[in-house]
C-alpha positions in Angstrom: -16.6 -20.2 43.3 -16.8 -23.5 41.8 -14.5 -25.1 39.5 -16.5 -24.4 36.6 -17.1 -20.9 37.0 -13.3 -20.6 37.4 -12.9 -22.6 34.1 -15.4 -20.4 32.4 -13.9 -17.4 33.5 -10.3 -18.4 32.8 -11.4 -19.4 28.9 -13.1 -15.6 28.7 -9.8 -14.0 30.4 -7.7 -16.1 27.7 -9.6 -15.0 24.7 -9.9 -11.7 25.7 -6.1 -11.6 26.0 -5.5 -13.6 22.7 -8.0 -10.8 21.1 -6.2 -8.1 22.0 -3.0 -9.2 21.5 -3.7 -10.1 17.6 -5.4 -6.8 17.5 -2.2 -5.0 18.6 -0.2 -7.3 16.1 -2.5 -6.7 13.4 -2.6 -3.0 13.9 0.6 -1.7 15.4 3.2 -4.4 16.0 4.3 -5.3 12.3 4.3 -1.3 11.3 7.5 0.5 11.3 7.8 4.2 10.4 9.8 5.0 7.0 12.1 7.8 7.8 12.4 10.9 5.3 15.9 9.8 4.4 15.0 6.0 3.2 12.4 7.6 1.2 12.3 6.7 -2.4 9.4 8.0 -4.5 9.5 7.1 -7.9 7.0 7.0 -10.5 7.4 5.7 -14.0 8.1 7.5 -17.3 5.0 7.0 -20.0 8.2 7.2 -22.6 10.3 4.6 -21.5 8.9 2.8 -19.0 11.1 3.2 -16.4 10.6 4.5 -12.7 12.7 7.4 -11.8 13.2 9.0 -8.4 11.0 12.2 -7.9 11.6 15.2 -5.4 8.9 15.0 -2.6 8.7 17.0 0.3 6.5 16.4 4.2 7.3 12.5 3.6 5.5 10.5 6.1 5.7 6.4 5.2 4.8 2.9 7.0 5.2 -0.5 6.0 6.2 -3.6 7.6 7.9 -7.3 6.5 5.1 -9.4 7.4 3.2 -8.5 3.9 4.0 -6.4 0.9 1.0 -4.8 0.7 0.9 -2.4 3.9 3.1 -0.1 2.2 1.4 3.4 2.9 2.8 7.1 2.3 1.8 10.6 2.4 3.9 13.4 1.0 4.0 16.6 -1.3 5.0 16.6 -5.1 4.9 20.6 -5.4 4.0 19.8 -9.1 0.8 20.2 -11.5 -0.7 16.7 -12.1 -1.1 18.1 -15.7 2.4 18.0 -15.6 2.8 15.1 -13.9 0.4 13.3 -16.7 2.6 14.4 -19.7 5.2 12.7 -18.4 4.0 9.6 -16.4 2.0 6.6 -16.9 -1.0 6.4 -15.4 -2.5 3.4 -13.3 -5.6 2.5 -14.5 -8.3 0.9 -11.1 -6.2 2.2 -8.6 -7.8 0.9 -5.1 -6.4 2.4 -2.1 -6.1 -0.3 0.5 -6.9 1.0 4.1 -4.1 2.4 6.3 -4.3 1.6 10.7 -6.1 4.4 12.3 -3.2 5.8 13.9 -1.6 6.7 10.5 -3.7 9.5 9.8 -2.1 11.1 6.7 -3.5 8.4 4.7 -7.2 8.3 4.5 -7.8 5.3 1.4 -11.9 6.3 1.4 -10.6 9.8 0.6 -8.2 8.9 -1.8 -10.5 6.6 -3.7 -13.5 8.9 -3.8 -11.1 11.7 -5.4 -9.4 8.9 -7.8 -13.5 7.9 -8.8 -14.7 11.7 -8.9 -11.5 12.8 -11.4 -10.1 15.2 -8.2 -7.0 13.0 -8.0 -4.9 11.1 -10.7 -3.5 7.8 -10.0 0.3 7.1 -11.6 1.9 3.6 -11.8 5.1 4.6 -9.1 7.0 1.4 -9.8 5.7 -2.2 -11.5 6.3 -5.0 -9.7 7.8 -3.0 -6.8 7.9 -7.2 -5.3 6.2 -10.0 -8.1 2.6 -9.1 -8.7 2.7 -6.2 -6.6 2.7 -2.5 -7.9 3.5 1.1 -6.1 0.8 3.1 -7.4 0.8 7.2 -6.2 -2.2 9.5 -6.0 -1.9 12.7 -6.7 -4.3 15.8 -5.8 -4.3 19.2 -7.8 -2.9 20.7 -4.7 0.6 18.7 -4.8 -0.7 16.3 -2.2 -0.1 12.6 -2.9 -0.6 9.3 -0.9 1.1 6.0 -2.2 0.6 2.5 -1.5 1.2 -1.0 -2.5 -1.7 -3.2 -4.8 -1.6 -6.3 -6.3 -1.2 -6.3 -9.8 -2.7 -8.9 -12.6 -0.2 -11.1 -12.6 -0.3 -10.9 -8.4 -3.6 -12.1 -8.7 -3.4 -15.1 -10.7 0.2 -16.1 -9.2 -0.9 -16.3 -5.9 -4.0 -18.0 -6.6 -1.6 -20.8 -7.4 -1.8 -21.0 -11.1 0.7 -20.4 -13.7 1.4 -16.8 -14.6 -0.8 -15.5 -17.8 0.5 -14.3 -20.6 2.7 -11.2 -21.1 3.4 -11.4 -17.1 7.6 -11.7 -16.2 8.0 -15.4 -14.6 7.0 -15.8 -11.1 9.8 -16.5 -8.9 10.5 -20.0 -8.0 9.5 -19.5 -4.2 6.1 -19.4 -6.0 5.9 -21.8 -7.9 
């Protein structure tokens, strides 16, 4: 082999390697599994305002410190939605964001189709859970829900880099 066959082939074996290794980080390193006793399912009252902690049952979570958006959960409420809908406030365009493959509780197509078709009902969980960013749950007439993290108005202006808009809380000063 000549040197530049041995070049060539060491620049494919490199990026091949660096590939798959931010594959792996991107889909399973960051990740960690939530266990059933650090779970904390909330969703907000329509009459106050306020979250408050809800009884859930076949709790399955993820998320990970290297963004606050890869939240992802799939449990049980065991109540009505038309229940549920008395008392909570809803979360008007709700858009699942896709889970990794191997969590497959959470299916985001699945969730939004029934959230677009009226066979789920989306409920704000908690506002500004971290700035800009909302827990929103999805609930299913059977009891099922999935829950994940989406960035909310003021999220989307904040970090664009411009001021927060109107009616938003202040942005804190690590963003500004």
């Amino acid at each position: 082999m000549n040197a530049t066959r041995i070049a060539i082939l060491a620049i494919l074996v490199s990026a091949l390697a660096a590939g798959l290794g931010l594959y792996y980080l991107q889909v399973y390193y960051y990740y960690e599994r939530i266990p059933v006793e650090s779970a904390d399912v909330q969703l907000t009252r329509a009459d106050t305002g306020l979250p408050e902690v809800v009884m859930i049952e076949n709790y399955k979570g993820i998320d990970a410190t290297s963004s606050p958006i890869r939240y992802r959960a799939c449990f049980d409420l065991g109540r009505p939605v038309a229940e549920l809908a008395e008392i909570y406030a809803p979360y008007e365009a709700a858009e699942p964001l896709v889970a990794p493959g191997w969590f497959d509780c959470f299916d985001a197509e699945e969730v939004g189709d029934a959230l677009t078709e009226g066979r789920a009902v989306a409920f704000l969980g908690v506002e500004n859970i971290r700035y800009g960013i909302d827990r929103v749950v999805a609930v299913f007439p059977d009891g099922r829900a999935r829950s994940w993290h989406q960035i909310n108005a003021c999220g989307e202006v904040v970090f664009d880099g411009n001021p927060a808009p109107e009616g938003c809380p202040p942005p804190p000063e690590s963003m500004q």
